[in-house]
C-alpha positions as CSV (number, residue, x, y, z in Angstrom):
1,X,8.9,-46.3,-34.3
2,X,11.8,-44.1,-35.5
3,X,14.7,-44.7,-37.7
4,X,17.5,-45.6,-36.0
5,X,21.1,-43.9,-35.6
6,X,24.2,-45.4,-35.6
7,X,24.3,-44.4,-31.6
8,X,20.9,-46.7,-31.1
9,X,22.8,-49.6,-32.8
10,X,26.3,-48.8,-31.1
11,X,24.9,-47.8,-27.7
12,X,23.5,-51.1,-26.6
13,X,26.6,-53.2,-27.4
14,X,28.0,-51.4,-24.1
15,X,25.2,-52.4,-22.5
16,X,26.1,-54.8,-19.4
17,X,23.4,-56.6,-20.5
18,X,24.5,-57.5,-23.8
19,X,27.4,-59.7,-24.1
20,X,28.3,-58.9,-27.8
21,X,26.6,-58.4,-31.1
22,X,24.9,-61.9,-31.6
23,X,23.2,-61.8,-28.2
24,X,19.7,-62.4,-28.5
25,X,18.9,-59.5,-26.1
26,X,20.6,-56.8,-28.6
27,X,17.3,-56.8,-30.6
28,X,15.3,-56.0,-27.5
29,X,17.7,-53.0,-26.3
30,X,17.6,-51.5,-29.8
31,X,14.2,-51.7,-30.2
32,X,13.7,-50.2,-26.8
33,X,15.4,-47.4,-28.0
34,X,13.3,-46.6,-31.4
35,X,10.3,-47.3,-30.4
36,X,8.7,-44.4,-29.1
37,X,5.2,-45.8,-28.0
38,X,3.3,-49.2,-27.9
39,X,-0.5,-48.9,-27.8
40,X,-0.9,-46.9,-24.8
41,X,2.8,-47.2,-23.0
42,X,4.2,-43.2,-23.5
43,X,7.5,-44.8,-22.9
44,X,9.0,-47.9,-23.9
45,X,11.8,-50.1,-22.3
46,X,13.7,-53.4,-22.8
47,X,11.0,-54.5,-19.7
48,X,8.0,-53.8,-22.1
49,X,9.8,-55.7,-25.2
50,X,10.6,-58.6,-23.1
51,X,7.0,-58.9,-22.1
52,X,5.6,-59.4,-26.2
53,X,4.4,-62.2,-27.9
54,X,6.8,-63.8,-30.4
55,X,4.4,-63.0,-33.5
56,X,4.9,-59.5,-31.6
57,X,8.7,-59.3,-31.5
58,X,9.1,-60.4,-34.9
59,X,6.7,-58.0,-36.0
60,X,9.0,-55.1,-34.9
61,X,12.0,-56.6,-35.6
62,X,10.3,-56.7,-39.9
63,X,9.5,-53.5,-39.4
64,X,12.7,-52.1,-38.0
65,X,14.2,-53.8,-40.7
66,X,12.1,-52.5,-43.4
67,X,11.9,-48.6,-42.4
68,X,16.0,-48.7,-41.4
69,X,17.1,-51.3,-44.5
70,X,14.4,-51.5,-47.4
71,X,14.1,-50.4,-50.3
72,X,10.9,-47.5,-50.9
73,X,9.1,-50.4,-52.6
74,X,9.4,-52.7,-49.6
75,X,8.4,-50.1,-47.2
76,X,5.4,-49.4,-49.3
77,X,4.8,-52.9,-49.4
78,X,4.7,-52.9,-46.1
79,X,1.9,-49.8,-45.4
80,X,0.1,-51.1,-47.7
81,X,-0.5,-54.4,-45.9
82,X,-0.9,-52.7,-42.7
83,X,-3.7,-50.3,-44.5
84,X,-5.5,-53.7,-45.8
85,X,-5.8,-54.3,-42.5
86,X,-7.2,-51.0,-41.1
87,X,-4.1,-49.7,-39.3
88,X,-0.7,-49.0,-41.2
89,X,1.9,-47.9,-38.2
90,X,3.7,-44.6,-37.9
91,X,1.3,-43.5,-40.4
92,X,-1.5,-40.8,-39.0
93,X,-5.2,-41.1,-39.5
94,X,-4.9,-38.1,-42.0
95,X,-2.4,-39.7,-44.0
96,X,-3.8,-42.5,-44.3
97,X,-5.6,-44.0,-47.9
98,X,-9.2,-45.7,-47.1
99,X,-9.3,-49.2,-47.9
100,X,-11.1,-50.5,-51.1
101,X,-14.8,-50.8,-50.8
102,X,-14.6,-54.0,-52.7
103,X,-13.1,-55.5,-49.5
104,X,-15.7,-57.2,-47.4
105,X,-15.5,-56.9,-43.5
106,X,-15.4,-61.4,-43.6
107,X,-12.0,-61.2,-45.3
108,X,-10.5,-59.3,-42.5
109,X,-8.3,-61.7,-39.8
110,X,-10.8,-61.7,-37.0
111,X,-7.7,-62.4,-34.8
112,X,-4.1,-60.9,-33.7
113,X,-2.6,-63.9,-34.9
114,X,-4.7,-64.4,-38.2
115,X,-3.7,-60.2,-38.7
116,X,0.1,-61.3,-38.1
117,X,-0.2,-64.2,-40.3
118,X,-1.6,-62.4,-43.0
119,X,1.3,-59.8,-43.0
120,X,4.4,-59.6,-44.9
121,X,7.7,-60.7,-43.4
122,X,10.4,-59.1,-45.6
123,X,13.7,-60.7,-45.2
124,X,11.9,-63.5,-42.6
125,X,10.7,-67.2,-43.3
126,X,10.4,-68.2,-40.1
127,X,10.8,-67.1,-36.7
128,X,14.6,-68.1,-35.6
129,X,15.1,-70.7,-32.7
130,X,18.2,-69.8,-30.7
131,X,20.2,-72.7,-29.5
132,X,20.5,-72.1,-25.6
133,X,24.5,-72.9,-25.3
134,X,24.4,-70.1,-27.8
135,X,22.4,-67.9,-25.2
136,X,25.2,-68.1,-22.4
């Protein structure tokens, strides 16, 4: 993911898609346009955004907000999580810091979910339920 311009945030509000800035379907056409690979994907679009888990989506969304709208601290915070884990995003292999040899392998989230659980959600309690009247 790169940072984001004020085009990538401007852009998609002209979007036929979009039928103004509280639309739910925003988020996905902005993301589509910062991130620049998922996994395997060379190119990313709304299609590919729609099709994530939730734990997925909000995942971005945290980290769009952090790298676009935190503070150094919170973007450290952030990596460093990522690095506890074994993978910190937008982060090469070279650049990365090897994890702690006092962490055992059993401590690791064995799972996606368990991984996404144990992450930080900066500026996120809870994932947001949209009312569906406020959908249309």
């Amino acid at each position: 993911m790169r940072l984001a311009t004020a085009r990538d945030e401007l852009e998609p509000l002209r979007d036929p898609t979009v039928t103004g800035p509280d639309d739910p379907r925003l988020t996905i056409v902005v993301l589509a346009r910062v991130v620049e690979s998922l996994g395997t994907l060379p190119m990313v679009t709304p299609h590919e955004i729609e099709g994530l888990f939730a734990a997925d989506l909000a995942y971005l969304q945290d980290f769009y907000g952090v790298i676009n709208f935190g503070s150094q601290q919170e973007f450290e915070e952030f990596v460093a999580a990522q690095r506890a884990l074994g993978q910190a995003p937008g982060v090469s292999s070279s650049d990365e810091a090897p994890a702690p040899a006092a962490e055992s392998q059993e401590a690791a989230p064995t799972s996606s979910v368990e991984a996404a659980a144990a992450l930080p959600r900066p500026g996120r309690g809870a994932i947001e339920e949209i009312r569906s009247e406020a959908r249309h």
